[in-house]
Backbone bond lengths (Angstrom), bond angles and torsions (degrees), N, CA, C in turn:
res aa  C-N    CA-C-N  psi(-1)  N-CA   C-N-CA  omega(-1)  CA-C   N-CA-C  phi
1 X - - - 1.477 - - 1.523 108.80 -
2 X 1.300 132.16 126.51 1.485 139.72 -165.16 1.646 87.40 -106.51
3 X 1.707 99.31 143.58 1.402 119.40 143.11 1.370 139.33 -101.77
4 X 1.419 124.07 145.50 1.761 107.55 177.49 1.710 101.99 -45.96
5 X 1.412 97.67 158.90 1.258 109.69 158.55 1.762 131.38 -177.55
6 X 1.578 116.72 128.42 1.111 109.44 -137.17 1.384 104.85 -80.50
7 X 1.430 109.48 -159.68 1.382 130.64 -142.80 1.803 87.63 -72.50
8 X 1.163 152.21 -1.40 1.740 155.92 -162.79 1.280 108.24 -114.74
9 X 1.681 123.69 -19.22 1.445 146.11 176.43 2.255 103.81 91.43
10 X 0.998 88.87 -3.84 1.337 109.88 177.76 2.022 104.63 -67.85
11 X 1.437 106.08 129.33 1.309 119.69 -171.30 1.706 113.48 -56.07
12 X 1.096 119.76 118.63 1.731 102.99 165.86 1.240 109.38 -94.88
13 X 1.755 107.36 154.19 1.765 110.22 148.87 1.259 109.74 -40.04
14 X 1.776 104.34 157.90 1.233 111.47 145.48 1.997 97.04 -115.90
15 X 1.134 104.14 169.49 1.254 125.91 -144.41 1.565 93.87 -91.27
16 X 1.185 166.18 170.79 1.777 169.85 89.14 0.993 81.87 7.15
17 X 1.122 124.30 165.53 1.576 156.11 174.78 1.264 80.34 -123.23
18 X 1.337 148.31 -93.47 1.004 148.09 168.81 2.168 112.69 27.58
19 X 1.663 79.90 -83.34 1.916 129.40 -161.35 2.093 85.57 -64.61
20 X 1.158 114.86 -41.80 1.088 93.97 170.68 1.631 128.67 -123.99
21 X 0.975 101.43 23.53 1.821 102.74 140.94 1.251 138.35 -76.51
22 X 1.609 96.67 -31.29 1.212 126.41 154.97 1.594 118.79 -34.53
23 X 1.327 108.85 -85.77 2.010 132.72 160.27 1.237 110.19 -28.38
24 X 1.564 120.98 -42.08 1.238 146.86 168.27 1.408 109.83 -13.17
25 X 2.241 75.89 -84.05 1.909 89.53 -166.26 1.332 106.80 -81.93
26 X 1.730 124.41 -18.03 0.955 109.66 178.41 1.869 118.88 -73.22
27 X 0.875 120.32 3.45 1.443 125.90 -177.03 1.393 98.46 -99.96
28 X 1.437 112.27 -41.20 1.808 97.71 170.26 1.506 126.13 -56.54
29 X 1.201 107.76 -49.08 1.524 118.93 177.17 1.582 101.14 -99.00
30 X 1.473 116.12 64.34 1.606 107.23 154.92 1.316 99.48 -92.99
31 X 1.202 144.14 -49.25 1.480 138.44 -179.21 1.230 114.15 -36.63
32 X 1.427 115.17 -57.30 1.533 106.98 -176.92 1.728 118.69 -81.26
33 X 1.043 104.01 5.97 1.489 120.17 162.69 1.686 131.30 -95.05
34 X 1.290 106.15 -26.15 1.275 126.79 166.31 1.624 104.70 -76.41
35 X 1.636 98.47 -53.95 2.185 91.61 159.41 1.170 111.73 -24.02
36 X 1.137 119.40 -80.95 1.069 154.61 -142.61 1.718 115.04 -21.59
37 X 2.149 69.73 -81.32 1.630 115.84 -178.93 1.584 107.96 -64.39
38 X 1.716 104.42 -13.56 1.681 98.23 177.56 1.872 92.81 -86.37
39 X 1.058 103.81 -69.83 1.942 91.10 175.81 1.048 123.91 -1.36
40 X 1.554 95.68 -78.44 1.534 107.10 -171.76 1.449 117.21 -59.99
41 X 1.629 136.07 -29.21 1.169 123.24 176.00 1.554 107.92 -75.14
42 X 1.064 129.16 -37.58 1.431 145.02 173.18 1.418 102.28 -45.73
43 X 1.384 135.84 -48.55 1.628 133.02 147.38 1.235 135.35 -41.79
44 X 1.797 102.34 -46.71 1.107 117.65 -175.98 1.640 113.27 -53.09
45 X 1.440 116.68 -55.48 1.299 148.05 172.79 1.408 111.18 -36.25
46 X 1.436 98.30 -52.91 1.571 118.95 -155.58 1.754 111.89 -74.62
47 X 1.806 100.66 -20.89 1.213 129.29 -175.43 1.525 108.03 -83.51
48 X 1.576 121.92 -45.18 0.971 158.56 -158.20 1.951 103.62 -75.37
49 X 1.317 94.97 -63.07 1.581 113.51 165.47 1.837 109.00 -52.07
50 X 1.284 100.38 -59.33 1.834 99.68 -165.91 1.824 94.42 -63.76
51 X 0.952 131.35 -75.38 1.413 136.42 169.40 1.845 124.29 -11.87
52 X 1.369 87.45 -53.47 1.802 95.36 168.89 1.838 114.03 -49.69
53 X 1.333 126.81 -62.79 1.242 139.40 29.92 1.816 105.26 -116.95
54 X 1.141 127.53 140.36 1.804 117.77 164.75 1.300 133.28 -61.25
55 X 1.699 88.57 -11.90 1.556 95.40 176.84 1.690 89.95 174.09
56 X 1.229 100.32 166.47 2.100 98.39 179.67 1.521 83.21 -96.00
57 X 1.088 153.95 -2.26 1.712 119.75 169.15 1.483 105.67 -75.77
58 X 1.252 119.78 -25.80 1.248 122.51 -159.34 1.572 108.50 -92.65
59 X 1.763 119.61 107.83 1.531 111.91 164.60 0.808 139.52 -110.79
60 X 1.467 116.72 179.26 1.892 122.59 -172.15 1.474 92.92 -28.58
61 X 1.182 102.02 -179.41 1.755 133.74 151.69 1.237 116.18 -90.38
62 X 1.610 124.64 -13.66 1.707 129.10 -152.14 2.103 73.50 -107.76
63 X 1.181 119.97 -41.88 1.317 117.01 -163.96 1.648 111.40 -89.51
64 X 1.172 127.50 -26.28 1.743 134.80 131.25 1.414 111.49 -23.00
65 X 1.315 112.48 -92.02 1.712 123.84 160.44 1.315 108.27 -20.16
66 X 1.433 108.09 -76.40 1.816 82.58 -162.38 2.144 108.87 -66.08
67 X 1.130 111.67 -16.30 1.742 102.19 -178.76 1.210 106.94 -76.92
68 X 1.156 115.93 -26.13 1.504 135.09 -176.52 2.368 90.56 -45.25
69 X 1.262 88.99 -84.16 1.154 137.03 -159.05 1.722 92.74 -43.50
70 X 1.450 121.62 -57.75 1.086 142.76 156.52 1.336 103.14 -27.97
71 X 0.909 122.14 -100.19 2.002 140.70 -168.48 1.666 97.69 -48.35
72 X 1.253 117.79 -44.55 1.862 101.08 162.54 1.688 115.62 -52.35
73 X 1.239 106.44 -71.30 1.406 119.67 167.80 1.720 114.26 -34.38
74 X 1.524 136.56 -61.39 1.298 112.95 -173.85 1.838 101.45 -98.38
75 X 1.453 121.40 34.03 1.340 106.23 156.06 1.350 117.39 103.57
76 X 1.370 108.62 -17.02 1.562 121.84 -171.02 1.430 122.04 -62.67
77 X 1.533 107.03 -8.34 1.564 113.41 -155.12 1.726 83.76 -103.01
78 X 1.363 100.14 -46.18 1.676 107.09 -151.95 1.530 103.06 -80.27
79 X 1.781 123.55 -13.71 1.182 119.86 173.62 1.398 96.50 -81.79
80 X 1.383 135.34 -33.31 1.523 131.74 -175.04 1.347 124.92 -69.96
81 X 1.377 103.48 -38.30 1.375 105.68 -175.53 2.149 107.04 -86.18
82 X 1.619 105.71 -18.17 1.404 76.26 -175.29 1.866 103.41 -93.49
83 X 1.363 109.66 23.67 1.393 107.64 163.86 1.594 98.67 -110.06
84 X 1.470 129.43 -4.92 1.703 113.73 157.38 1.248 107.22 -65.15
85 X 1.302 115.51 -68.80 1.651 104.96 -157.40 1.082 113.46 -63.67
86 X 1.241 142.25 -19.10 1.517 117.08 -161.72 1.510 99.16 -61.09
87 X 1.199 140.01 -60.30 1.372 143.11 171.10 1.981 109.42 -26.87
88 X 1.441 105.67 -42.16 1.199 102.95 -160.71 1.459 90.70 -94.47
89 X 1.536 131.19 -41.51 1.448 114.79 -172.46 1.673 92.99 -48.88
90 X 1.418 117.54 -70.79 1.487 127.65 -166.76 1.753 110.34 -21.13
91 X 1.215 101.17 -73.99 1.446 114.48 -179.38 1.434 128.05 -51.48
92 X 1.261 102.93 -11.67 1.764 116.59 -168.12 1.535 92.22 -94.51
93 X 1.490 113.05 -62.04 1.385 113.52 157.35 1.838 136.89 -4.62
94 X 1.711 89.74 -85.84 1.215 100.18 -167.21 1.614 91.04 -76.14
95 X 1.461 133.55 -7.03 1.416 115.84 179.76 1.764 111.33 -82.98
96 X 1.346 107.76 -28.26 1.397 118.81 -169.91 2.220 101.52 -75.55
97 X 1.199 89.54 -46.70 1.814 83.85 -171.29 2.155 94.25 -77.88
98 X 0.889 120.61 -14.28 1.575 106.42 -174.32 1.521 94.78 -104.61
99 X 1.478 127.98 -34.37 1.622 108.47 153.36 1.203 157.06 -16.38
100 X 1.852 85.03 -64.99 1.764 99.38 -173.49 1.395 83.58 -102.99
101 X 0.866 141.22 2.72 1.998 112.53 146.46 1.144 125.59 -74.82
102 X 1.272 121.23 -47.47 1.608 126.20 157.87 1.404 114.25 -52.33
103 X 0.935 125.21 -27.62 1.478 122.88 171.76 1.539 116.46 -80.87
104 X 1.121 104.68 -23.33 1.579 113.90 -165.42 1.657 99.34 -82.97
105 X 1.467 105.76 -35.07 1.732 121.30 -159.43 1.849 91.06 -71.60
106 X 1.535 115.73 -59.63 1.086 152.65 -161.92 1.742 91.69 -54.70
107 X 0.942 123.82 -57.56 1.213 134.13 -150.39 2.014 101.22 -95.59
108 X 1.095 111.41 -22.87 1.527 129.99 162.09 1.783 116.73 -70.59
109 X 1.377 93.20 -54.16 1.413 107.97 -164.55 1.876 121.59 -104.03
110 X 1.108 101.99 113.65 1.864 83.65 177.70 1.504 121.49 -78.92
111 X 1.124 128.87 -7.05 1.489 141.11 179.28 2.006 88.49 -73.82
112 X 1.418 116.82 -63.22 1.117 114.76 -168.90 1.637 122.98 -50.27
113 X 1.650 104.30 -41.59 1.352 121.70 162.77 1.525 128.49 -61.55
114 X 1.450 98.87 -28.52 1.305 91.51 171.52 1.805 131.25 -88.02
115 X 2.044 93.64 -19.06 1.584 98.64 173.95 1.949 85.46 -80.88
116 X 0.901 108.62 -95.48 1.759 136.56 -168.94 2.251 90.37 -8.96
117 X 0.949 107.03 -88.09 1.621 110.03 -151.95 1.219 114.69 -46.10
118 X 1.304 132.06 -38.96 1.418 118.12 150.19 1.678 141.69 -6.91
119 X 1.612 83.26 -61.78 1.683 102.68 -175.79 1.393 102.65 -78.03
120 X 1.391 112.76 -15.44 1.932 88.23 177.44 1.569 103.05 -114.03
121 X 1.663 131.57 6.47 0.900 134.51 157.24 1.352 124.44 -47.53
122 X 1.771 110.82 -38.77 1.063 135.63 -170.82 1.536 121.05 -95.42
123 X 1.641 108.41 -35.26 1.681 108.82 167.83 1.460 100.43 -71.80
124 X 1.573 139.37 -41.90 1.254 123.76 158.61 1.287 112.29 -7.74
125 X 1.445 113.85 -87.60 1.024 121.92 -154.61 1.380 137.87 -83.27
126 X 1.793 106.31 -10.51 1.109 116.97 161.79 1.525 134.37 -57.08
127 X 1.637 122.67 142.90 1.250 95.00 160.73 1.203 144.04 -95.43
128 X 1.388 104.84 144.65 2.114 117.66 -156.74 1.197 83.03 -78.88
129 X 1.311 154.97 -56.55 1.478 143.49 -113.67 1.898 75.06 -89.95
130 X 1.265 138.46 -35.26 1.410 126.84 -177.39 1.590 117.50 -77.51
131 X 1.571 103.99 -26.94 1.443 91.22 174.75 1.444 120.42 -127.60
132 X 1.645 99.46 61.11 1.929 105.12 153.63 1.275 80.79 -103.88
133 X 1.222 127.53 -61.48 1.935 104.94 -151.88 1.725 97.50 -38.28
134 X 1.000 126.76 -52.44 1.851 119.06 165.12 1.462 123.98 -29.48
135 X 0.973 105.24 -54.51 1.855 129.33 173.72 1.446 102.99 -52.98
136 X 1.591 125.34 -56.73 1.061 122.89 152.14 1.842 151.13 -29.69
137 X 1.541 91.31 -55.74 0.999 102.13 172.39 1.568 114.74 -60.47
138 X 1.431 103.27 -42.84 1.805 98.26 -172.69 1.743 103.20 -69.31
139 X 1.331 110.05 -51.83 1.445 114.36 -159.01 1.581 129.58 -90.24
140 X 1.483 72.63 -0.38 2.168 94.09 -171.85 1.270 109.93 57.01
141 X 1.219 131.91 166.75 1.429 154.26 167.73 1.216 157.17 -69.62
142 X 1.860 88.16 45.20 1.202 130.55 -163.13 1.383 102.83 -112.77
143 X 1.901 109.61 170.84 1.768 99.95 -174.51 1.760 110.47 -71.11
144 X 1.327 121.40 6.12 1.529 106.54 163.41 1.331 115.41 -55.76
145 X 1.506 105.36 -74.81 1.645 116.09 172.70 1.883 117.98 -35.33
146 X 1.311 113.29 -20.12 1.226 93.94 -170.92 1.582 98.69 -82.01
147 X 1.581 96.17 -48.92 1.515 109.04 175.14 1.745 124.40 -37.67
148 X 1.329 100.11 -51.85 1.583 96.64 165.42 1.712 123.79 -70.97
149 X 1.393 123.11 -14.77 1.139 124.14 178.23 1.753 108.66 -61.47
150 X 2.217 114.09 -37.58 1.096 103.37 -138.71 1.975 73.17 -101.02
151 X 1.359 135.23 -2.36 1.053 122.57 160.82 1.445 131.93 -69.65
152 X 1.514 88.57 -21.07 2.009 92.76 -175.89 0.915 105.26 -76.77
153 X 1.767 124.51 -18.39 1.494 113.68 173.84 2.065 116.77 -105.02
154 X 1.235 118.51 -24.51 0.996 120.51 164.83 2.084 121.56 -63.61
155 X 1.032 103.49 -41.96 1.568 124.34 -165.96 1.347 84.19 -46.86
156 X 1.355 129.10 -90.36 1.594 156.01 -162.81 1.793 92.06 -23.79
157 X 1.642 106.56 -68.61 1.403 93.25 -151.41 1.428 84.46 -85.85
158 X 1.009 177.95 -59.38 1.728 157.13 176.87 1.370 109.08 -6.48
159 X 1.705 100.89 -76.80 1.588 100.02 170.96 1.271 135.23 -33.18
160 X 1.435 112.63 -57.01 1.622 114.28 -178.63 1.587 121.65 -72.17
161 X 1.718 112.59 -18.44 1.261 108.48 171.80 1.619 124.48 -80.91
162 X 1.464 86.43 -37.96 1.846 91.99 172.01 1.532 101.01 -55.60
163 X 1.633 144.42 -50.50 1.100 147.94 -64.82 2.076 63.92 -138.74
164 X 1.525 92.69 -72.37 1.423 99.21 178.27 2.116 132.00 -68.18
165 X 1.331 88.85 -4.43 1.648 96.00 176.38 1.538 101.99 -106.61
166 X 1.178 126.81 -0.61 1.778 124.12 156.01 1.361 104.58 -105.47
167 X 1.231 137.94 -3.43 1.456 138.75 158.20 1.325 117.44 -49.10
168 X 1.635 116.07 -44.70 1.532 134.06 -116.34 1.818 84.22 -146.00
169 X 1.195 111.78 1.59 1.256 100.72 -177.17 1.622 102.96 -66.67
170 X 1.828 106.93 150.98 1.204 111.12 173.78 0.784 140.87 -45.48
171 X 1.716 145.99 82.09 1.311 159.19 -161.02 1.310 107.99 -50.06
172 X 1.340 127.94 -26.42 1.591 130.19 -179.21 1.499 115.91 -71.80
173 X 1.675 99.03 -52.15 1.728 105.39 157.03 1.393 129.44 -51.15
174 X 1.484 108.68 -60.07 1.839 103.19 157.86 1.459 122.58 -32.67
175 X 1.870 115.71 -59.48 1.313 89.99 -173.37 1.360 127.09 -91.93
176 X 1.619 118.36 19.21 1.395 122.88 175.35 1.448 86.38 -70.51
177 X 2.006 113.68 -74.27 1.712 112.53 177.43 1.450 96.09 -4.92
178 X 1.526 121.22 -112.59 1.464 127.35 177.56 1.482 133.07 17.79
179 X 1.616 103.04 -54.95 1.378 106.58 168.91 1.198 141.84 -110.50
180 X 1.438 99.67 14.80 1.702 133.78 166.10 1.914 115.78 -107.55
181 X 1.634 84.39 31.72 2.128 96.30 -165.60 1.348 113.97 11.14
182 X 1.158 104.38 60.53 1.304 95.47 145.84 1.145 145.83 -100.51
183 X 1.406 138.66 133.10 1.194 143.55 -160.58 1.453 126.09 -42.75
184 X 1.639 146.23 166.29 1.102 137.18 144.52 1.661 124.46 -27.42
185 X 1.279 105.61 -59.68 1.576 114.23 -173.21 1.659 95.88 -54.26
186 X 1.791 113.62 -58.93 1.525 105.75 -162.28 1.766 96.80 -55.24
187 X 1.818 121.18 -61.20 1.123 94.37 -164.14 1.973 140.84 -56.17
188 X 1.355 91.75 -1.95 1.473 105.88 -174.46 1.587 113.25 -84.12
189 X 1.511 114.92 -49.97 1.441 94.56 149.95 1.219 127.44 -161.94
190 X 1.578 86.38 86.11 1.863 106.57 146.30 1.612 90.13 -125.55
191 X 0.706 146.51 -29.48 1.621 150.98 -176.47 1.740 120.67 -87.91
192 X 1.123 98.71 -88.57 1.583 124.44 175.15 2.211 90.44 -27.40
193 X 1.369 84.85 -96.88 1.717 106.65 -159.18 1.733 98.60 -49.73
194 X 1.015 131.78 -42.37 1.661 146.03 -158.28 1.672 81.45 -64.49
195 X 1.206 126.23 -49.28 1.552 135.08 -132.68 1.728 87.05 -100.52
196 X 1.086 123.23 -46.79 1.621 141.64 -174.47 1.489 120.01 -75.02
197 X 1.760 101.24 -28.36 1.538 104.47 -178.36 1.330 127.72 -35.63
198 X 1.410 115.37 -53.59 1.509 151.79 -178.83 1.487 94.87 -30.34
199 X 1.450 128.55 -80.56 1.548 169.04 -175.25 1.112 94.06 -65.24
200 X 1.153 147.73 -42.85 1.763 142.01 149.02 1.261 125.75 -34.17
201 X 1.588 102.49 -54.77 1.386 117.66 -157.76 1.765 94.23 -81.49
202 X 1.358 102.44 -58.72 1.680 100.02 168.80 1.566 125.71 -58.12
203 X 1.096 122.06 16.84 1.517 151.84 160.54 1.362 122.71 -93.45
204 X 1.466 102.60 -29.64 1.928 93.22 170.34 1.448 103.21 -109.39
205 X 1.397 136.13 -12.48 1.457 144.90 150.59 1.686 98.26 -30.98
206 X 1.426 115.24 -64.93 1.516 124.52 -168.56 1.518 113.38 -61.30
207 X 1.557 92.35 -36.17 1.793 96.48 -170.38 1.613 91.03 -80.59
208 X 1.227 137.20 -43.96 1.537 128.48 -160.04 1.588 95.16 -56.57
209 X 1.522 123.66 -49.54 1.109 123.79 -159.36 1.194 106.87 -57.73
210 X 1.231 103.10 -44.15 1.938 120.65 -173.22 1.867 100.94 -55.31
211 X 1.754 95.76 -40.56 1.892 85.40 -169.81 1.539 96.64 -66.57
212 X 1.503 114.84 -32.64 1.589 90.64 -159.99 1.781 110.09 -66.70
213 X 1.610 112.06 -33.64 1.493 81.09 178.58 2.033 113.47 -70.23
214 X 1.035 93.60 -14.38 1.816 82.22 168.68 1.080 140.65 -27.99
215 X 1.917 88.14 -58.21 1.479 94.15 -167.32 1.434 97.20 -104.60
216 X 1.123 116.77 1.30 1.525 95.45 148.48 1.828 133.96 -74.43
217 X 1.343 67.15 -41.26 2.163 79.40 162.09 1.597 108.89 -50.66
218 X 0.950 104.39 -44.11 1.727 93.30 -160.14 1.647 102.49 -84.16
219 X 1.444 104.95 -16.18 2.274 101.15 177.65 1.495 97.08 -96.17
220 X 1.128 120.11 -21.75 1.513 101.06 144.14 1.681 149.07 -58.56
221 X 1.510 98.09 -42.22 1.777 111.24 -177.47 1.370 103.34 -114.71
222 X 1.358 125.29 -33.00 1.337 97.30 162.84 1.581 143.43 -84.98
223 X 1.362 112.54 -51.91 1.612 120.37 145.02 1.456 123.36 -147.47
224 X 1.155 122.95 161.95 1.814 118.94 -156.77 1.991 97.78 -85.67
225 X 1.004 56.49 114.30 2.107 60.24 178.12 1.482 92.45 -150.53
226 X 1.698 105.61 169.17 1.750 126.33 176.90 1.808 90.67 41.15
227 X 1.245 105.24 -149.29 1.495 140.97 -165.71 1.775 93.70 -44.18
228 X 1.201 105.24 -38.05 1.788 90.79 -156.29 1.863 97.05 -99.40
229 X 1.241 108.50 -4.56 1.465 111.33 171.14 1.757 96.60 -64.08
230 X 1.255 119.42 -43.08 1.576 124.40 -160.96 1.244 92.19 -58.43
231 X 1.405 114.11 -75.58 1.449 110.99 177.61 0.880 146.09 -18.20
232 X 1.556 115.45 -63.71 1.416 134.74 163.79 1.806 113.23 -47.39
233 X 1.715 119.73 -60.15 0.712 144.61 -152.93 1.927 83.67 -63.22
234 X 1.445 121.14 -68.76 1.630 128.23 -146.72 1.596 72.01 -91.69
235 X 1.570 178.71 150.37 0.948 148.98 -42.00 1.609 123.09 -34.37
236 X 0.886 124.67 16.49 1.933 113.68 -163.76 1.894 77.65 -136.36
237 X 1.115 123.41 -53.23 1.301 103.51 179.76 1.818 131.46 -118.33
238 X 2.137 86.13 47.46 1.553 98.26 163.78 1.114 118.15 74.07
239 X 1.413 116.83 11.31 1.707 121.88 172.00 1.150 122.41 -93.36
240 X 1.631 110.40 77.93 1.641 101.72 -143.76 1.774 89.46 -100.99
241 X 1.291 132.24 -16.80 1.081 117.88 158.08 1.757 119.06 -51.63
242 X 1.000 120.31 -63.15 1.488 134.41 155.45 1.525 107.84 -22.86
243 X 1.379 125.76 -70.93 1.732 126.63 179.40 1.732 107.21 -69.03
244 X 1.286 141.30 2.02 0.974 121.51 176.04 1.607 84.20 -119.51
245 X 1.025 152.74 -42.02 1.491 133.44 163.29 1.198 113.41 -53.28
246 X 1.400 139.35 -7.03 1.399 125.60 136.50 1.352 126.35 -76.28
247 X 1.036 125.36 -3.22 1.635 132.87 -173.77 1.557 95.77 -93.19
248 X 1.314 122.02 -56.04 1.687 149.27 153.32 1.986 99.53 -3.38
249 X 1.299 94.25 -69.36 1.303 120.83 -144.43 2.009 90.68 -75.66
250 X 1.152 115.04 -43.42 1.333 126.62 169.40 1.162 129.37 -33.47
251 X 1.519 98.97 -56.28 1.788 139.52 -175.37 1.866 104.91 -74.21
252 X 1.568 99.88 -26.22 1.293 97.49 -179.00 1.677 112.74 -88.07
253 X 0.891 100.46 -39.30 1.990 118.77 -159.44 1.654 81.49 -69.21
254 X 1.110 108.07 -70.54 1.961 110.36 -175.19 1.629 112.92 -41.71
255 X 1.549 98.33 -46.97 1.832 86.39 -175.75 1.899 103.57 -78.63
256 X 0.996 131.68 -33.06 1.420 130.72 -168.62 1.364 89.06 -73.66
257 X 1.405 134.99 -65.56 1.602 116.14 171.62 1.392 131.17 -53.99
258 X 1.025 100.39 4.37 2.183 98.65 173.04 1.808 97.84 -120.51
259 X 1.391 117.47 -6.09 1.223 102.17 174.68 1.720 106.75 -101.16
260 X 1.228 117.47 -9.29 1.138 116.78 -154.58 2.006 79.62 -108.34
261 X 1.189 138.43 -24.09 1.424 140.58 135.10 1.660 123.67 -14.33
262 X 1.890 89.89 -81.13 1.213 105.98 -177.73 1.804 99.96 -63.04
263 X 0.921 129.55 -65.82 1.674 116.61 177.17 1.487 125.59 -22.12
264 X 1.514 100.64 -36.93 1.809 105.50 178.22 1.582 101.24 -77.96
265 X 1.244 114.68 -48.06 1.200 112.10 -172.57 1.588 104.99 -62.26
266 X 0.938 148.90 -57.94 1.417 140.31 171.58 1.626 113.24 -54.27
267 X 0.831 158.47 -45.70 1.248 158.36 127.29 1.622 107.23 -2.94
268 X 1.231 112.99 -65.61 1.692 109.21 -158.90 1.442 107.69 -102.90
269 X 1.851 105.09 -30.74 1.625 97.56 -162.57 1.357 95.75 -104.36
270 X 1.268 125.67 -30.35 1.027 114.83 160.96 1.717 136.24 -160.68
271 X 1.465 89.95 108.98 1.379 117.17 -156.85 1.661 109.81 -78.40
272 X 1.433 116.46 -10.81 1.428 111.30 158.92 1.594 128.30 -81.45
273 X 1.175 107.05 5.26 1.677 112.40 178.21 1.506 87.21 -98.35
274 X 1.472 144.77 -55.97 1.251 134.31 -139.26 1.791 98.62 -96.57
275 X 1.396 107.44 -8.09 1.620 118.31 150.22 1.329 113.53 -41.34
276 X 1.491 116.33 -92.78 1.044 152.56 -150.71 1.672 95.94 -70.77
């Protein structure tokens, strides 16, 4: 029976089978372990801070948690949030189908790019938090205004991503189209959009994110209703465990909906990244 043995003629270990299946999985999942261990110190800290104290508005993490936990439990979250979204489903909506047409037109046409991209170059970059109280004034403080708040910030980045992922579409695919005559209509979408989807889809990821601070902007500055009523409401009478387990709860719904996004999008649009 022979053993390995290295380059000196001298015998080596062999390793557990065991000891390194082990190393194995732990080397697969170091990322989500390195998550992890960042979380948890990020609590740790956060626990660490309220306790000292940095200030009396500011509490534990153990006292977050339990209000947290509370306000799920008697209902408070689920009466708030299904008076957030309606504004934000709405707005995500009408921003996503009037987007990727403007983006699609924009990204086809240079006349279109040259009137159209400007104007959302610039709502980009403006600041929204100054002009809902405007939004207000015209539309009052009703779910229109909220609805237009979470478009002034979603619209922009829809547009420019569609705008720039039919720009950028694969020129190699276009000019095969080309020499297989095919028409305008075929090259636009079996080519164009097929090739752009990807850069689309990660375009309403950006805009959703954008609506959610929207419509939080607007139950903040325009009137306290859903999610930002909590806020307002457990800030005015010192329930600051209570107002930061609504802040909590915000941070959660937004990231589980852009990850649970990005998951479809790797799955369907593109299934060679979640290969590899």
């Amino acid at each position: 029976m022979s053993f390995p043995v290295q380059a000196n003629g001298s015998p080596r270990a062999v390793p557990n089978s065991e000891a390194s299946f082990f190393w194995r999985k732990l080397s697969e999942h170091r990322t989500a372990l390195w998550r992890l261990a960042s979380i948890g110190l990020f609590f740790l800290v956060w626990e660490i801070a309220g306790r000292i104290p940095i200030s009396f508005a500011f509490p534990t993490f153990l006292e977050t948690l339990r209000a947290f936990v509370t306000m799920t439990l008697d209902g408070s979250f689920v009466a708030a949030y299904a008076e957030t979204l309606q504004p934000l489903v709405i707005g995500i909506a009408i921003s996503a189908v009037i987007g990727i047409g403007l983006g699609i037109v924009m990204g086809l046409s240079r006349f279109a790019e040259w009137l159209v991209a400007p104007v959302f170059i610039v709502l980009q970059a403006a600041p929204m938090a100054a002009l809902i109280p405007l939004i207000t004034f015209v539309y009052g403080i009703g779910l229109v205004s909220k609805t237009l708040a979470v478009i002034m910030l979603a619209l922009p980045v829809i547009v420019l991503n569609g705008y720039k992922a039919v720009r950028n579409a694969n020129p190699s695919l276009v000019a095969m189209c080309y020499s297989f005559q095919g028409n305008l209509w075929q090259r636009i979408t079996k080519i164009i959009i097929p090739d752009a989807s990807p850069v689309i889809f990660a375009g309403l990821r950006l805009g959703l994110a954008a609506g959610f601070i929207g419509v939080i902007l607007a139950e903040l500055l325009i009137t306290p209703t859903g999610i930002g009523d909590l806020i307002t409401y457990h800030r005015s009478v010192a329930n600051y465990a209570e107002m930061y387990a609504a802040v909590v709860s915000i941070i959660l719904v937004s990231t589980l909906t852009l990850a649970a996004l990005e998951a479809f999008e790797l799955r369907v649009l593109r299934p060679e990244k979640r290969k590899s």
